[in-house]
C-alpha positions in Angstrom: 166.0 -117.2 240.2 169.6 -118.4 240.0 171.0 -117.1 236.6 173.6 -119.7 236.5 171.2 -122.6 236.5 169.0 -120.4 233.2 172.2 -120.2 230.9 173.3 -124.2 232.0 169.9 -125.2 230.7 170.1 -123.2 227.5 173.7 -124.6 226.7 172.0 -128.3 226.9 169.7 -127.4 224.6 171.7 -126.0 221.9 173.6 -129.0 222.3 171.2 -131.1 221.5 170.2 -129.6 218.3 173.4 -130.1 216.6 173.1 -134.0 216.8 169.1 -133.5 215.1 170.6 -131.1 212.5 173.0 -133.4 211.4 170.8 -136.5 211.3 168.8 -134.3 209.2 171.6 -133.6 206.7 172.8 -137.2 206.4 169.1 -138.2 205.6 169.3 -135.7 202.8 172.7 -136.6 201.4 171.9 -140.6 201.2 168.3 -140.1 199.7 170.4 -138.1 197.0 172.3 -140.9 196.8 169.8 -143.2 196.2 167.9 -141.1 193.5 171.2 -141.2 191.8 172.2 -144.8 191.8 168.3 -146.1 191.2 166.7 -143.4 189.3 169.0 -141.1 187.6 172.0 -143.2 186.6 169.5 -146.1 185.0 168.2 -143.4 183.1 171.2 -142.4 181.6 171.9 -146.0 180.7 168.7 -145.5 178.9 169.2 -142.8 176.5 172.7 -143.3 176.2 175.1 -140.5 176.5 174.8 -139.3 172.6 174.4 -136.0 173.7 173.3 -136.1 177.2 170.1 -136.3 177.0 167.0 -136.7 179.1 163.5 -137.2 178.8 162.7 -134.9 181.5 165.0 -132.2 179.8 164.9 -132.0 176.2 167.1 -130.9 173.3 166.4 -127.2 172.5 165.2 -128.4 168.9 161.9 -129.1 167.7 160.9 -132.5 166.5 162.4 -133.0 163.0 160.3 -134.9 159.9 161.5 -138.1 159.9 160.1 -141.1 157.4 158.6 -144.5 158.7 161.0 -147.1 159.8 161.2 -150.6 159.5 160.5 -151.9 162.7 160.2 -155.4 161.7 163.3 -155.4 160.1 165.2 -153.6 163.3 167.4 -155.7 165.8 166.6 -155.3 169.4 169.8 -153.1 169.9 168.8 -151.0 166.8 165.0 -150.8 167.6 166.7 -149.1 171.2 168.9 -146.7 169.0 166.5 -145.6 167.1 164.4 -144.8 169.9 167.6 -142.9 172.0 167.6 -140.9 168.4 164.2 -140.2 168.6 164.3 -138.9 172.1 167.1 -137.0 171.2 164.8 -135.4 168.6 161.4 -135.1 170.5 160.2 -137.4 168.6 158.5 -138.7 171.5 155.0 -139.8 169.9 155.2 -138.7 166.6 155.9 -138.7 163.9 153.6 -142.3 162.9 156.1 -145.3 162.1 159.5 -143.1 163.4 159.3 -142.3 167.3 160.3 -143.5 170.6 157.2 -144.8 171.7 156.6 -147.3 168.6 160.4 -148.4 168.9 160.1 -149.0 172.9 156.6 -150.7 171.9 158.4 -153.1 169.7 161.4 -153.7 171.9 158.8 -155.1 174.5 157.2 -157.2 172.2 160.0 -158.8 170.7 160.8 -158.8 174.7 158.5 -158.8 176.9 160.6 -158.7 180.1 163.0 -155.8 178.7 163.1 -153.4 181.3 165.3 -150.4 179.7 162.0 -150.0 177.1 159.7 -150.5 180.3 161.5 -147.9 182.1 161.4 -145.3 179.2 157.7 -145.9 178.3 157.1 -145.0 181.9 159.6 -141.8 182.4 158.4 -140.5 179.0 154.4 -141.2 179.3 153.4 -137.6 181.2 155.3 -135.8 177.6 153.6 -137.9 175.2 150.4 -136.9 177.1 151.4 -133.3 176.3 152.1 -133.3 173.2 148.7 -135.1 172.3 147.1 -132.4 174.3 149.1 -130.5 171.8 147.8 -131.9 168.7 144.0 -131.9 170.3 144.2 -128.3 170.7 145.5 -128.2 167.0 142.6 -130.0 165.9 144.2 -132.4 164.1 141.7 -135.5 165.3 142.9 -138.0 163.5 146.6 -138.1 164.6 145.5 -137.3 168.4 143.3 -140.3 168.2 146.1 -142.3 167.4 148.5 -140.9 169.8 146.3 -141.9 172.4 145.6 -145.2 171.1 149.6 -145.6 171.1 149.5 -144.2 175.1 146.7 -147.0 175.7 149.2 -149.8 174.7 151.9 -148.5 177.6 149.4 -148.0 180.2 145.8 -148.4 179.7 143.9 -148.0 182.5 145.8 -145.0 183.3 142.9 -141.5 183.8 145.5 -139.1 181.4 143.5 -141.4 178.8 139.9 -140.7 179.9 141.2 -137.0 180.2 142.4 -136.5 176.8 139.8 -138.4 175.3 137.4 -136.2 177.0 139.2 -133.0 175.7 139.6 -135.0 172.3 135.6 -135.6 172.2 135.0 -131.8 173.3 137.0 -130.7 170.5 135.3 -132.5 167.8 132.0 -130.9 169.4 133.4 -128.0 169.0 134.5 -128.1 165.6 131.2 -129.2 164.3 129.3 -126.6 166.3 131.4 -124.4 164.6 131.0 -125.8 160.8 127.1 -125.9 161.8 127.6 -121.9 162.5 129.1 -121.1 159.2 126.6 -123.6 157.0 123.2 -121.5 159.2 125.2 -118.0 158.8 126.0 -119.0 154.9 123.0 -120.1 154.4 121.4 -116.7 155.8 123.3 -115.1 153.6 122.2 -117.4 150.9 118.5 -116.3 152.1 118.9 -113.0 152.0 120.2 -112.6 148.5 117.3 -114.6 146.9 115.6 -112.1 149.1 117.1 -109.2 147.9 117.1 -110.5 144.1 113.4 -111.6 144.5 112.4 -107.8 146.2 114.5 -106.2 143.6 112.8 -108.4 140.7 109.2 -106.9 142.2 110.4 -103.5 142.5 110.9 -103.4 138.9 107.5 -105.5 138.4 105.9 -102.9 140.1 107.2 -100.1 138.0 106.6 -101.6 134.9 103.2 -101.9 136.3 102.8 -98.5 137.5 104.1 -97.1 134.5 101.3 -98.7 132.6 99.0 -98.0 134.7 99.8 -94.0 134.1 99.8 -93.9 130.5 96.8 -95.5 130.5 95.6 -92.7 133.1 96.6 -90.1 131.2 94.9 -91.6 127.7 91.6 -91.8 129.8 92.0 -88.4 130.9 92.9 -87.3 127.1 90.0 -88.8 125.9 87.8 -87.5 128.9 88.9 -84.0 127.9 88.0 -84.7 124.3 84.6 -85.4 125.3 83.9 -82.5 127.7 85.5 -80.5 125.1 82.9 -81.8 122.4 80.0 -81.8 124.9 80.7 -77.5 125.6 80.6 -76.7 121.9 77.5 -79.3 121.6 75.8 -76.7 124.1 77.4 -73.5 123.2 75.8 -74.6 119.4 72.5 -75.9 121.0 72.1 -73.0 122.7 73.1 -70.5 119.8 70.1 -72.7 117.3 67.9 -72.0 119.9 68.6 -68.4 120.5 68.0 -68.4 116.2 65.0 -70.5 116.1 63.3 -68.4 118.9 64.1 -65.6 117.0 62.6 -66.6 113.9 59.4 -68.1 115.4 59.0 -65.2 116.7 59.0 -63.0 113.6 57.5 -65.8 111.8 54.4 -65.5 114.6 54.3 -61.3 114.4 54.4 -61.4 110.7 51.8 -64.4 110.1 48.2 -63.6 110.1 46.6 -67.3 109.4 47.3 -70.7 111.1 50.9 -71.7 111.0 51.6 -75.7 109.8 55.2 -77.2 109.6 57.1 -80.3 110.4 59.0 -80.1 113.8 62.4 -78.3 113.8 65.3 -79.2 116.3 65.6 -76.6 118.8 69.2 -78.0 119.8 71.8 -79.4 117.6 71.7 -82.9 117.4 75.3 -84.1 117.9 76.0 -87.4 119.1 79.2 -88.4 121.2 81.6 -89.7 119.5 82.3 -93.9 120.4 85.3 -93.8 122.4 86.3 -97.1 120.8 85.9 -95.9 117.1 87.9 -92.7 117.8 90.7 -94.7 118.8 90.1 -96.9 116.2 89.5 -93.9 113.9 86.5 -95.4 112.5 83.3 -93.3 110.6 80.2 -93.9 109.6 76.3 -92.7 109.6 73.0 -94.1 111.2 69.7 -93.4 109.4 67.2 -92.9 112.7 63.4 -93.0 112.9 62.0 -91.3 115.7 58.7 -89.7 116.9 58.3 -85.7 118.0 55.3 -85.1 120.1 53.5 -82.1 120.7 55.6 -81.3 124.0 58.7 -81.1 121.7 60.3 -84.3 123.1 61.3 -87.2 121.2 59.9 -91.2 121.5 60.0 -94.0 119.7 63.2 -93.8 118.2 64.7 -96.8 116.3 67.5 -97.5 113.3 66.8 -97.9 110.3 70.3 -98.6 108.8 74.1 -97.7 109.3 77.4 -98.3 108.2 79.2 -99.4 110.2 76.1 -101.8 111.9 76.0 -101.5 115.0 79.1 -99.1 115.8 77.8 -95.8 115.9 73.6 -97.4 117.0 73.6 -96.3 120.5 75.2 -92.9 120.7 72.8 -91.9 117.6 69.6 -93.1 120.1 71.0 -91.1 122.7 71.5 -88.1 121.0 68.1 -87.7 119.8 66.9 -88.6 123.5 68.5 -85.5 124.5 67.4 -83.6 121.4 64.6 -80.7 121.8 62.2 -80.1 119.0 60.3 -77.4 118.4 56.7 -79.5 117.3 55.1 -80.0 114.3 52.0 -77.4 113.7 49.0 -78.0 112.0 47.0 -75.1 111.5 48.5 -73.3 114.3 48.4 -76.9 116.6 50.6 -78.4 118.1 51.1 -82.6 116.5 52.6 -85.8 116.6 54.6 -86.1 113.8 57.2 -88.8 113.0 60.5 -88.4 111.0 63.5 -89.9 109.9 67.2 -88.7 110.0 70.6 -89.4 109.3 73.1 -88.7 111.8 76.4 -88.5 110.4 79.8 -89.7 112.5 83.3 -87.6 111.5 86.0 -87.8 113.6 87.3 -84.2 112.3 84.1 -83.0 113.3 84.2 -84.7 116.4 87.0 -82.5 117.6 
């Protein structure tokens, strides 16, 4: 292949890039151009050249408090002032009755056709949606709500709307869900205090209760001691008569050569319990008792005569004799019936 003819080829076709490059180039240059003379430059004429400001780019300073201005009062030429001076101090949106919105607002409705305000209601739109995004996320509802309502007058049907007032809406949820947390978690805690007061308040029910319910434990077992106590001497003395009357009907029987007659005699001592209720009550008394010994030596019959007290001291001197054991009455060496009558006595010293 001929060399000659490669390079040839090559050197056209650099050539012909050059003239694309530079089209290329000027397209550049006049579209920058054009931006300038219809976009930029209008712009300027806009916000004035106070301190070269632009809404795309501004001041380094936060948006200062400012009070509400008399629109209505404002001339067209100052209603545009006051909104440069707002711009300059990103008061873009807020705050309500001093910023560049509500001044632009009310340059178009004193002049509908006034294109500088048009133009600047447009430009500055996308950072008045930010700054509402701003306040949402700062959960201050009220002003947000009527930031957007402002941003509906420029350009209702635009979607930012539906989008912040989505976020808006989602927020508010938010918030309440939220409050609804802390009222159920307070009122949990609320619960569990009553709870704990109302389980404390038992507790010391309880104690009361089972402190109670000990002393009166131990008074029963007092008293139930008491009575075990009386009922071992009752037999130890019982059993010591006996011993003494065995003994002496026994030397009465070797030493008697006729018939032996006599009433009956108490084999056992004949000591009634002691009424729980009157020894508390440290009551005394007697019961005068009638009762019947029969031949076998046990006891029938057995009724009250009197007693003082009536009717305290009755039924533990009927069961005393019930348990009594009698030697009988003899008659002529025979065992009888005999009846008798006797007064049991009730001491609480002797009781013990």
């Amino acid at each position: 292949m001929d060399t000659r003819n490669s390079r040839y080829a090559r050197s056209r076709a650099r050539g012909a890039v050059k003239p694309i490059t530079i089209a290329i180039v000027a397209i550049v240059l006049g579209l920058a151009v054009l931006s300038w003379i219809f976009v930029i430059k209008p712009h300027e004429d806009i916000v004035g050249t106070d301190n070269g400001a632009h809404p795309s780019t501004p001041v380094t300073q936060g948006p200062q408090a400012a009070p509400p201005v008399n629109v209505e009062a404002l001339s067209l030429n100052d209603l545009l002032a006051e909104a440069r001076k707002a711009m300059n101090q990103q008061r873009v949106i807020s705050p309500a009755g001093n910023n560049a919105f509500e001044f632009y607002l009310k340059v178009l409705q004193k002049q509908p056709g006034n294109q500088t305000a048009a133009d600047a209601l447009r430009e500055t739109f996308p950072f008045a949606a930010s700054n509402v995004e701003q306040v949402i996320n700062q959960r201050d509802f009220n002003e947000a709500e009527r930031e957007i309502d402002l941003l509906a007058k420029v350009d209702p049907t635009n979607y930012t709307l539906t989008i912040l007032r989505s976020k808006l809406d989602a927020q508010r949820k938010t918030l309440d869900e939220e409050q609804q947390k802390q009222l159920d978690q307070q009122r949990q805690a609320d619960l569990a205090a009553q709870k704990a007061v109302a389980d404390k308040a038992a507790a010391e029910q309880a104690a009361v209760q089972k402190a109670a319910s000990d002393k009166a434990a131990a008074a029963q077992a007092a008293l139930a001691a008491q009575q075990e106590k009386v009922k071992d001497e009752e037999a130890a003395k019982a059993k010591a008569v006996a011993a003494q009357t065995t003994s002496e009907n026994t030397t009465a029987a070797a030493g008697s050569t006729s018939a032996e007659t006599r009433e009956p005699i108490p084999i056992s001592v004949i000591r009634p319990r002691y009424p729980p209720t009157a020894l508390r009550n440290g009551q005394e008394g007697w019961v005068d008792v009638q009762y019947t010994v029969n031949p076998d030596g046990s006891v029938t019959n057995i009724s009250v005569v009197s007693a003082e007290p009536r009717h305290i001291f009755d039924s533990a001197a009927i069961d005393a004799l019930r348990r009594a054991k009698f030697s009988p009455a003899m008659r002529d060496g025979t065992a009888v019936v005999f009846q008798q009558e006797k007064r049991i006595e009730f001491k609480i010293n002797n009781s013990q």
